[in-house]
Every structure is written in C-alpha cells, then in structure tokens.
C-alpha positions, 0 to 999 in steps of 0.5 A, a space after each residue: 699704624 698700617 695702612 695696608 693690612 697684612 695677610 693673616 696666618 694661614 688657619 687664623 680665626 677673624 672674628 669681627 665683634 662689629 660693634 653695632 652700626 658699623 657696617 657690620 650687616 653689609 660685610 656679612 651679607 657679603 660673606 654670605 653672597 660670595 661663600 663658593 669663591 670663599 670656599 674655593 680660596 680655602 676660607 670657612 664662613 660657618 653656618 648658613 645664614 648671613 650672619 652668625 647671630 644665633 651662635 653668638 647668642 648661644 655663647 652669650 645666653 641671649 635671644 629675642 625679646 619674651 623668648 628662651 635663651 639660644 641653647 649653648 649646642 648651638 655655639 658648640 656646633 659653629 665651634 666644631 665646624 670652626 676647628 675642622 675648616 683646614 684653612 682661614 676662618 671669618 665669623 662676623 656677628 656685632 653682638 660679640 661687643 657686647 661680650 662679658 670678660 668670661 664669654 670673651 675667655 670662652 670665645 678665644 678657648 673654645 676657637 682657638 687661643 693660638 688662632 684668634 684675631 679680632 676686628 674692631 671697627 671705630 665709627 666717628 662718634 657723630 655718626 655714630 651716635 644717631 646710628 646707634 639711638 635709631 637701631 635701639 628704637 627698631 630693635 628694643 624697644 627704646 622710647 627715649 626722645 632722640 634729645 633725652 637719649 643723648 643727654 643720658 649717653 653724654 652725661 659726664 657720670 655716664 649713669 643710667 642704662 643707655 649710657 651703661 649699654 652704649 659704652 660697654 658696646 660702643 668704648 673703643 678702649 673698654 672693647 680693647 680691655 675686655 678683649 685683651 685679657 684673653 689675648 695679646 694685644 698685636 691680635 687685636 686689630 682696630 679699622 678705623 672707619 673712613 666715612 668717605 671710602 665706603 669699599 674700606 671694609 671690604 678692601 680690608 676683609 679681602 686683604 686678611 683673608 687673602 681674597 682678590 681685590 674687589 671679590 667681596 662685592 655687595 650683599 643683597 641684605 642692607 640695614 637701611 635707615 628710616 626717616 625722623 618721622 618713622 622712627 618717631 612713630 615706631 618710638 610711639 609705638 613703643 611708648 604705647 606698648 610700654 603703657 599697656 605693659 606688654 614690653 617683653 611679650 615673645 607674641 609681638 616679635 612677628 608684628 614687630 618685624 613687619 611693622 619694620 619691613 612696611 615701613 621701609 618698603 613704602 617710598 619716602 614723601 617728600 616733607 620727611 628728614 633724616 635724623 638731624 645732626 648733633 645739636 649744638 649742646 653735645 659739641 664740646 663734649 663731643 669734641 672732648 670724647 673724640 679727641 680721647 678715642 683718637 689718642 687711645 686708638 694711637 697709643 694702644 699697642 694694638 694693630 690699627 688700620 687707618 688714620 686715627 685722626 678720622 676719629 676726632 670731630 670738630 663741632 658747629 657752634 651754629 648747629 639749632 637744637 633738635 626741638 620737639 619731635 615730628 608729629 606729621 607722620 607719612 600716612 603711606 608708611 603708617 598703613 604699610 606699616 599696619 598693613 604689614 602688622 596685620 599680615 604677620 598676625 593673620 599668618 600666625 593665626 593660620 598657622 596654628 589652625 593649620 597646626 591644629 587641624 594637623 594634629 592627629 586626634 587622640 585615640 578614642 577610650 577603649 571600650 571595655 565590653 569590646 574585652 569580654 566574652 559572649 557569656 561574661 558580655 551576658 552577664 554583665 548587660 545583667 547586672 547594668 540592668 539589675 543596677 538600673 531597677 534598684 535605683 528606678 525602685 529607691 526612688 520610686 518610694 
C-alpha cells in the first residue's frame, strides 16, 4: 500500500476506466480546463472534449440509445495522437469499466503494452450504491424503484440485469481480473476513494503525471445530483416511455437531455431530499460485500494508493426502510423540465426547416424540344397535332 504515489515512467499511458460514479467527471473537466499547463509539463490529454467518450465508445462499438455505433476510426485517431505524444499521456473515460476481455486486449495492443497503466477507483459501496441507481435512471432509462433495484444488485445469486451490469462495471476484483489478462498486475493501480479528502483524485493525478501540486483545480463540468423527487419523476418518465414502447427511439435523446438540464437548473424547495440512506435490510449484506472488497484490494498484488479500510462499512440497525416513493413533485422543476423538453423539440424542428429550405432544389427535367432544330421543331409540333385530331376523331364516333 503506498500512501504516496510515485511518479509514472516518462512516456506512461494513465488511462483511468473510472468506474461509474467515482468522480471520474470532475477529474476530466479538470484535465480538459488545465490542457495548456498540461501541455507545457510534456503531458497529452487527447482529443478536444472533457472526456474521451466518443473514442471509448468506437473501441467498445457503442453509442447513444436508437443510435449507430461511434465508428472504429474514431478510437484509431485518439490511438494515433496517443502514440505520436513524445512524453506522459492521460485518457480518463468511465466507460472503459465496462470493457470486454477482447476490448481490454485491444486497448492495452493498440496504446502501448510496454506503456499502459490503469487507474481503478474504489468508492465505498454505501455511497455508492445510490450513485450508481440515480445515474441509471438519468442516463438509460432504468424504471426500477430505488428499493427494487437494490434488492436485485444485493441479491446473493446476483441474477437478473441490474446486478449483471452493476458487478461487471462496479466488482473491484472482477475489473482487476479482467484488466489483468492484458497486463501485469504492478500496472494496475487501485485509488481507494476517501469520502472525506474531496482534492484526493487530483493530488493523486497531479503526482503520476509529475504536475505541481494543486495545478488541477476545478473544472467548470460537474455531474450533480438531483433530489428523490426529481429523480422519481425522470423514473416516471421512463416508466410512461416504456409503456407506450418508445424505449430505444434515437427521436427522444434531445428532450431527454433537456429535460435533465431543466431539472437541475431550477432551485431546490424546500420539502425535497436527498436519496435516503440504505435501509436497514441491505446492512448485513452490505457489511459481508464490503469486508470482501477490503480484504481483495489488500491482497491483490496491484498498486493500491490509500487505506483499504476505507472500504469497509459498518451498518445502522435503526436505519427505517425507504417506504413508497415520493408523489409531491417540485412544480418549478416539472415545468423546467418541460420547458427545456420543449425547446429542444422546437429547435429540432427548426433546424430541419432550415435544412430544408437550404437545400438546392432539384434541377428542372430537361425539355426535350429545347434539343431540336427549326425544322425537326416543325415537324414534331406536326405530328403532336396530327396525334391530337386522331384521338379527337376516335372518340368522336
């Protein structure tokens, strides 16, 4: 266990898999705010954007919901600027924890075998836990109650698909398994979180890459939490979408989105909570599954920066049980909400027309008489009339 990081070799590749809510978006937006002193220090951020989804998504052939796949090229050209940056590199996207062993192969090949070194983040599970089921809700479509959901993810069999994603994305020791098949287990580091040390990510980032302290302050990106009631009406939301079968439409993405952004504009009332703690029934699961991260991270063999016990958990035997859902809804967020909706509908809508309007209209037939001469023009107005009295005579009769 090292309780400081040591500086990585001079052409390393971080690449930081997250996992999901970690605090993986205020480490990028940092990166992304700071890539001139980056730069200047001889580090690579690739790309433009505050995180590296889109090439993450070409390497594991995903993309939005109803829409096609990001194409393969676009991972190849973050792996060309990858292998022509002359000193450290960083990539951070969460959606790597959710690689498959041949896109693990392929990631560590494609960047460097001799040059990879991948970043785990640990998050107690209590906090955790809440995390993870509000950004399902947000992001796809998840219409599990808050209680249903973590009865299926704490489930001894662990059956059923949101336990299947939750530990394929979230098990500390099936990401160090998975990771370890492509590379060696001392190139694996594991940041167990520290709820209370809130610059912990970025002291660490700073001191791998060789940055001075404090350079990687806050980015202007945050990935904030609503309150219960919100998310149980963007739950709601789902549910009716489910209903009606349009899960999967590429057409509700935008209202989506702004949906989201009305919610998290309007200022919170004063009646609206956070999500509740665990209840009391998820406690001595909870403890069993924390004391098995704990001891892994401690015997895993990989590089762990922090205090393993961070891990563990200690349950309230008096914590109430989370009970129905909220039905008062903040009306200021709802028509926000819809009010964002809206607008994103009516700019689609505009931008088609003018789309439309921009389009050059197709080239008018040609005429075929424009091709004649004086003569052959004669002689064809001719026969066109000769043609028209037949027909008038026929049906004259």
């Amino acid at each position: 266990m090292e309780t400081e990081p040591g500086l990585l070799p001079d052409r390393a590749v971080l690449v930081h898999i997250g996992p999901y809510k970690t605090g993986t978006t205020a480490i990028q937006s940092s990166l992304h705010e700071h890539r001139a002193e980056l730069v200047d220090a001889g580090i690579t951020y690739p790309g433009r954007y505050h995180r590296q989804m889109r090439p993450s998504w070409g390497l594991l052939g995903r993309s939005r919901v109803g829409e096609s796949d990001v194409p393969l090229r676009e991972w190849d050209e973050m792996v060309d600027e990858v292998r022509a940056a002359p000193g450290r590199v960083v990539i951070s996207s969460e959606d790597f924890s959710s690689a498959r062993p041949q896109h693990v192969r392929k990631l560590v090949d494609d960047l460097g075998a001799d040059r990879v070194h991948v970043l785990i983040v640990a998050r107690r599970l209590d906090k955790l836990l809440p995390s993870a089921w509000q950004e399902r809700v947000k992001s796809v479509n998840e219409t599990r109650t808050y209680d249903a959901w973590l009865r299926e993810v704490l489930s001894v069999e662990r059956a059923g698909d949101a336990a299947r994603v939750f530990w394929h994305n979230h098990g500390i020791r099936t990401l160090v398994e998975r990771w370890s098949t492509a590379l060696p287990l001392d190139r694996i580091i594991i940041l167990v979180n520290d709820e209370a040390d809130r610059s912990l990510q970025s002291a660490t980032f700073e001191r791998l890459l060789g940055l001075p302290a404090g350079q990687l302050t806050p980015g202007p990106h945050a990935n904030t939490s609503l309150s219960m009631e919100r998310i149980e009406l963007c739950r709601q939301v789902n549910a009716a979408v489910r209903a009606r079968g349009w899960a999967g439409s590429k057409k509700l993405n935008a209202p989506r989105r702004a949906l989201l952004a009305g919610l998290r504009s309007a200022p919170l009332q004063d009646f609206e909570t956070t999500i509740p703690a665990l209840p009391a029934w998820t406690g001595p699961r909870l403890e069993q599954l924390s004391e098995e991260r704990a001891r892994f991270v401690e015997q895993s063999g990989v590089r762990v920066l922090g205090d393993h016990a961070l891990l563990r958990y200690r349950a309230d035997p008096d914590a109430p049980d989370l009970g129905d859902p909220p039905r008062v809804l903040p009306t200021d967020a709802a028509a926000g909400a819809i009010e964002h909706a809206l607008a994103a509908m009516l700019r689609r809508g505009e931008s088609r027309s003018r789309a439309r309007k921009d389009r050059p209209s197709p080239p008018a037939p040609p005429d075929p008489l424009a091709r004649l001469s004086s003569r052959e023009m004669l002689r064809e107005v001719t026969r066109r009339q000769a043609a028209r009295l037949r027909r008038t005579s026929r049906s004259a009769r």
